[in-house]
Each structure stands twice: as structure tokens, then as C-alpha cells.
C-alpha positions in Angstrom: -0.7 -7.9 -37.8 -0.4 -11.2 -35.8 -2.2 -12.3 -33.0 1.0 -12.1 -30.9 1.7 -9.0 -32.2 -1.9 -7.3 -31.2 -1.7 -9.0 -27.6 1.6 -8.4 -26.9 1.3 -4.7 -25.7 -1.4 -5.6 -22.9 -0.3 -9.2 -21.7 2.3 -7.7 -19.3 -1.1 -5.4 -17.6 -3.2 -8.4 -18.0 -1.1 -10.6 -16.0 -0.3 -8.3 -13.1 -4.5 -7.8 -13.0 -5.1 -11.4 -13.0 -2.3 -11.5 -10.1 -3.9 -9.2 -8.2 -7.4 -10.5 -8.6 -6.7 -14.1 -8.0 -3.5 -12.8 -4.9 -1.6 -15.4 -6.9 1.5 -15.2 -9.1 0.9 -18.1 -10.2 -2.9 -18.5 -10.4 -2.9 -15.1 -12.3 -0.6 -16.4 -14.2 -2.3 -19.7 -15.2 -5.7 -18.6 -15.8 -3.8 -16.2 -18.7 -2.6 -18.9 -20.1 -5.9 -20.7 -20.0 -7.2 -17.5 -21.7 -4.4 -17.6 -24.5 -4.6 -21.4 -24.8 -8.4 -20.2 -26.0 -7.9 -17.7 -27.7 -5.1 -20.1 -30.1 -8.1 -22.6 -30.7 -11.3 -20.3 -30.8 -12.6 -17.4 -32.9 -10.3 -14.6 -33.2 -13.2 -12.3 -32.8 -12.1 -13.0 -29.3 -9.4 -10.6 -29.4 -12.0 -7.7 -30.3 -11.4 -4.6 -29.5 -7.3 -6.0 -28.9 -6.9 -4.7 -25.2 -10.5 -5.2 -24.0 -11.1 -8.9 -25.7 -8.6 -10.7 -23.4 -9.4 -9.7 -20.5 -13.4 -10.1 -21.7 -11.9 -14.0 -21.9 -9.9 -14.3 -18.7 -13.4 -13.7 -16.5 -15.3 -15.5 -18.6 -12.7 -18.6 -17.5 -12.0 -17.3 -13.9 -15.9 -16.9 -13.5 -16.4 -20.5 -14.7 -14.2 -22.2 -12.1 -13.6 -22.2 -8.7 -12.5 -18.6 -8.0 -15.9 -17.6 -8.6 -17.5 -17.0 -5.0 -21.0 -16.6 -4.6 -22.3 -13.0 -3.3 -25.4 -14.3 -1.8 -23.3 -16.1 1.1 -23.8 -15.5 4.8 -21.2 -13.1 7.0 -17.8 -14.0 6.3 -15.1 -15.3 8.7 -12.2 -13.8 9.4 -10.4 -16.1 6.5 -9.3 -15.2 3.1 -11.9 -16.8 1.4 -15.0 -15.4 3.7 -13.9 -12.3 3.0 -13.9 -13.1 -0.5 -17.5 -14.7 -0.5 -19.0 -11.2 0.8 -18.3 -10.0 -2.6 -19.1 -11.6 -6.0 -16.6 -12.1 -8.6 -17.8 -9.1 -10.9 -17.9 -6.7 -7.6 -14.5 -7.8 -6.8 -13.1 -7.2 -10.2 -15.2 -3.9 -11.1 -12.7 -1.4 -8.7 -9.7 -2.9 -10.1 -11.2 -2.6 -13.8 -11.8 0.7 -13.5 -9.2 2.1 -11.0 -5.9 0.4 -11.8 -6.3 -0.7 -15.4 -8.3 2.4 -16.1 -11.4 1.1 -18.4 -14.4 2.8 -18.8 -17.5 1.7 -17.3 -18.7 0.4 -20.4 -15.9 -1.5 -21.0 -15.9 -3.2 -18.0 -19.1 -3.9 -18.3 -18.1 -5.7 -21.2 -15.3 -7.6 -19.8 -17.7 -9.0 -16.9 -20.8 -9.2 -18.8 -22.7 -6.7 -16.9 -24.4 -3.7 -17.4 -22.4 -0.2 -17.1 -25.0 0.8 -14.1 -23.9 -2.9 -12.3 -20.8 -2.1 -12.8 -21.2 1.0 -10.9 -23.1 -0.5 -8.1 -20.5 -3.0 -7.8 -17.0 -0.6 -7.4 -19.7 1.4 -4.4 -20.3 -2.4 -3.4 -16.2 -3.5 -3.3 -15.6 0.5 -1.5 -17.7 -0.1 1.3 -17.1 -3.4 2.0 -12.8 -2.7 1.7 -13.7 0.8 3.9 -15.4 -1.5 6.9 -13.8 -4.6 6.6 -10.0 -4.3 6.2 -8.3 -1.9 8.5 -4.5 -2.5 8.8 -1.3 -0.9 10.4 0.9 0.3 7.3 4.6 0.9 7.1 5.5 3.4 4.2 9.1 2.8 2.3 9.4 6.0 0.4 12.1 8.7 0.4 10.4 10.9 -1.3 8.9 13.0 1.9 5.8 14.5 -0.5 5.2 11.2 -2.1 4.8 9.6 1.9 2.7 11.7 2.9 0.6 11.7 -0.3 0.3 7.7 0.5 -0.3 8.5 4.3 -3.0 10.7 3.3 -4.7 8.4 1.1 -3.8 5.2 3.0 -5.5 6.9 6.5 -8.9 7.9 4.5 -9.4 4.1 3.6 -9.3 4.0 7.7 -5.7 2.5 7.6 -3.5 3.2 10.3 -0.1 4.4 8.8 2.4 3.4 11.7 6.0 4.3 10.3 7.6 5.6 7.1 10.8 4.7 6.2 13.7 5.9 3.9 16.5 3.5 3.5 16.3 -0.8 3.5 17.5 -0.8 7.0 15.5 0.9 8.4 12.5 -0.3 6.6 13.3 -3.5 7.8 13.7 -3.0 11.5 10.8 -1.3 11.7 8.7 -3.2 9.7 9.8 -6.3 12.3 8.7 -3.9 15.4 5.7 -2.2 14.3 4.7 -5.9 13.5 3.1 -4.0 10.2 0.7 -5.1 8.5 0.9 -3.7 5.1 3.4 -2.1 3.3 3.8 -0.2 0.5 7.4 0.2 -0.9 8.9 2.5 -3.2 11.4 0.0 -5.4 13.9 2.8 -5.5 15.1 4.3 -2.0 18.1 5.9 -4.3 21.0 6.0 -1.3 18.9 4.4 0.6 19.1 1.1 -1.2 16.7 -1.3 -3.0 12.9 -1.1 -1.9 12.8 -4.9 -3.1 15.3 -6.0 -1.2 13.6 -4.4 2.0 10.5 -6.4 1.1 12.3 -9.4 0.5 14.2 -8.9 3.9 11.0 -8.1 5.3 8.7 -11.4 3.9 11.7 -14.0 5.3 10.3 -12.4 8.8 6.3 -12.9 8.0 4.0 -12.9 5.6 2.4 -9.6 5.0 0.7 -8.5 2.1 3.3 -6.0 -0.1 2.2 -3.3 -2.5 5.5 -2.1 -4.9 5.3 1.2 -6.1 7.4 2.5 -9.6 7.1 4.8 -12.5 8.2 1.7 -14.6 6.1 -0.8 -13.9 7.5 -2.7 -17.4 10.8 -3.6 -15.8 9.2 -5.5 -13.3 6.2 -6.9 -15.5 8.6 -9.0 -17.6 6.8 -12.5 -17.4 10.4 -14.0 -15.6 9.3 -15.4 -11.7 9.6 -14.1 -9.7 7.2 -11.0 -10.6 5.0 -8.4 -8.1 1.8 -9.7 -7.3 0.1 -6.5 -6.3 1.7 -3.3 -8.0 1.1 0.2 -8.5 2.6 2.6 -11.8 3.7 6.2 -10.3 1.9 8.5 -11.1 -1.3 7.0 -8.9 -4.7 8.2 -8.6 -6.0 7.6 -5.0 -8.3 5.5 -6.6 -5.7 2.6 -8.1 -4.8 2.8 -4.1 -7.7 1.8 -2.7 -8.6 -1.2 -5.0 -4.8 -2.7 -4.8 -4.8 -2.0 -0.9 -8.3 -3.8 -0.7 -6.8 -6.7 -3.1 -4.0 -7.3 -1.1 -5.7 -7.8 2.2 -8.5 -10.0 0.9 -5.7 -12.4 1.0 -3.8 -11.4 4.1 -6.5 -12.2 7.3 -3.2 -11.1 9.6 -3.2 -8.0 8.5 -6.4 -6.6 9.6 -6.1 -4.5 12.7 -6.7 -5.9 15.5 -10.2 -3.8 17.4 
């Protein structure tokens, strides 16, 4: 089997993690390509075992350069990037590892060059700090009533404050503009009620929040054309993949913590 062949199953995954990790389309998407570039000129022992070897590769890049942050820094500010600094890059990346791309602890101990019991110690690490740190006001676009209030549930024991829900585009919108949310998290299919991505879209020409989509098919979103989901969760969810893609998103969104 070709290299092309092996990797092509997990490069649509690996891209939306790299998006998430780095809150970049395009940063995600360049340090993949840094990792593929590699992977073309280097030892194809690289690409061992086929899904864990690529990613293994991407931190070993991402780590090199300059989104690595150092976790020794002092408090951080209310920016993006002193959040950022209160965790290292392997704390940052070991909730996501585990809860949305759903490797073990020994293989993301492998990816990040750790030990399984740092690993650990690192998702505790990312919990607390995403539990004390980044309380929002959330709107909900979901017309399925059970599926809300699953995400309300979930969404208010990470100490979010769930302000609306909504059903249909229009009225995602309007009250997305007078709740002055911010966080959302958008079903992509509202059936009658319209498109949960045009909501969003309608929604982001307002101000910039951080967005989490929500679909059971993540592959028709995740098809390498711009512009693609930067933070992105599969149906069915574990409260887990929740909590590290709601802590993602507003490591890069300082507006969207709760005001005290």
C-alpha cells in the first residue's frame, strides 16, 4: 500500500486536531503540511503505527517552533497567548488526544514523547485550568430539545453559563446579537429550521466569537476545501470531547470569558 494510501484515512482528523490545537485553519493546516513535507523526505518508519505516526510528527514540528509555550511562565494575562503560557504544549494537547481523537494514554504518550502517567497529570492539569479559567455565556443552536439539554448539562458543569438555545437560523441569530454570547455551539442541521452554518456565518459578520459545529458527519465538512470548521465535534459526543474543544476554543477567544 502507498504512503498516500496509509495516510489518507486520518489526514482529514489530523487536520481538524491541528486546527483546534493551534485555533488556526490555517496554521493547523500548515504545520500538516510541514509534517507531510517530512514525512516525503525522511524515514517511512515515520508513518509507524499509520494513524499514531503522523501525528507523533506534527508535535514533534509544532513543539519545535513557536507555538511551543513554556509552562514554567508567570500568571497569565487576560490575552490569548497568557492563557496559553499557563499550560505547556503537551498539557495542552493531552485532553484533546485523548478526548476528541480518542487515543489511549499510551499512545499519546507516544505522540508527545511523554510518559503515559504525564500524560495523565497533564489532561487533570488542562481540566483545571479550562474549569477556573474560561467561564463564558453560551448560546445553544440545536432543535433537537434532548440533544440541548444534554449540551446544557454538560456545558453548565464546566461552569459555563448557557444563556439561550435556539431552533431555527433566525432566531439563532437575533439572539446570539442580544445575549452578546460568548460561545456557541451549533448544530449544522436545524432541519426546517434552516442551516446551523449559515446561522454562524450570520452570527461571525456581527463579532467574533469562538464557534464549536456539531454533526454526525463530520467527513462532509472535513474535506481539505477552505473554508473548513476550526473547532468541531462528531455526534455522538462524550462529555469529555466537550470539555477539551470548549476549552480550545476559548484559549483563543479572551472576549468570551464571562465577565466576574
Amino acid at each position: 500500500m502507498s504512503m498516500s494510501q496509509t495516510l489518507a484515512p486520518h489526514l482529514q482528523y489530523l487536520r481538524c486536531y491541528t486546527r483546534t490545537l493551534t485555533g488556526s485553519q490555517s496554521s493547523g493546516n500548515a504545520h500538516v503540511q510541514s509534517a507531510l513535507t517530512a514525512l516525503m523526505a525522511g524515514d517511512q518508519s515515520l508513518m509507524e503505527p499509520p494513524r499514531v505516526g503522523p501525528y507523533r510528527l506534527f508535535h514533534a514540528i509544532w513543539q519545535s517552533g513557536a507555538e511551543h509555550f513554556d509552562e514554567t511562565a508567570e500568571t497569565p494575562g487576560k490575552n490569548p497567548e497568557g492563557r496559553l503560557k499557563s499550560l505547556s504544549a503537551s498539557k495542552r494537547a493531552a485532553l484533546p488526544l485523548t478526548a476528541v481523537e480518542a487515543f489511549s494514554l499510551e499512545e499519546s504518550a507516544f505522540i508527545i514523547d511523554e510518559s503515559p502517567e504525564e500524560v495523565e497529570a497533564a489532561i487533570l492539569g488542562a481540566q483545571k485550568t479550562i474549569d477556573t479559567q474560561l467561564a463564558s455565556k453560551v448560546l445553544i443552536i440545536e432543535d433537537e430539545p434532548i440533544i440541548a439539554l444534554d449540551l446544557e448539562n454538560l456545558v453548565t458543569e464546566l461552569d459555563h453559563k448557557v444563556v439561550s438555545f435556539a431552533a431555527t437560523r433566525d432566531n439563532a441569530v437575533g439572539k446570539a446579537l442580544s445575549e452578546r454570547t460568548g460561545l456557541v455551539l451549533a448544530d449544522i442541521n436545524l432541519r426546517e429550521g434552516g442551516s446551523g452554518i449559515d446561522a454562524v456565518s450570520e452570527v461571525l459578520a456581527s463579532f467574533d466569537i469562538p464557534v464549536i459545529l456539531i454533526t454526525a458527519y463530520p467527513e462532509k465538512l472535513l474535506t481539505g476545501e477552505s473554508p473548513e470548521p476550526t473547532y468541531l465535534i462528531a455526534k455522538p459526543f462524550l462529555p469529555e470531547t466537550v470539555q477539551a474543544t470548549v476549552g480550545q476554543a476559548l484559549f483563543f477567544h479572551p472576549v468570551a470569558k464571562e465577565d466576574a
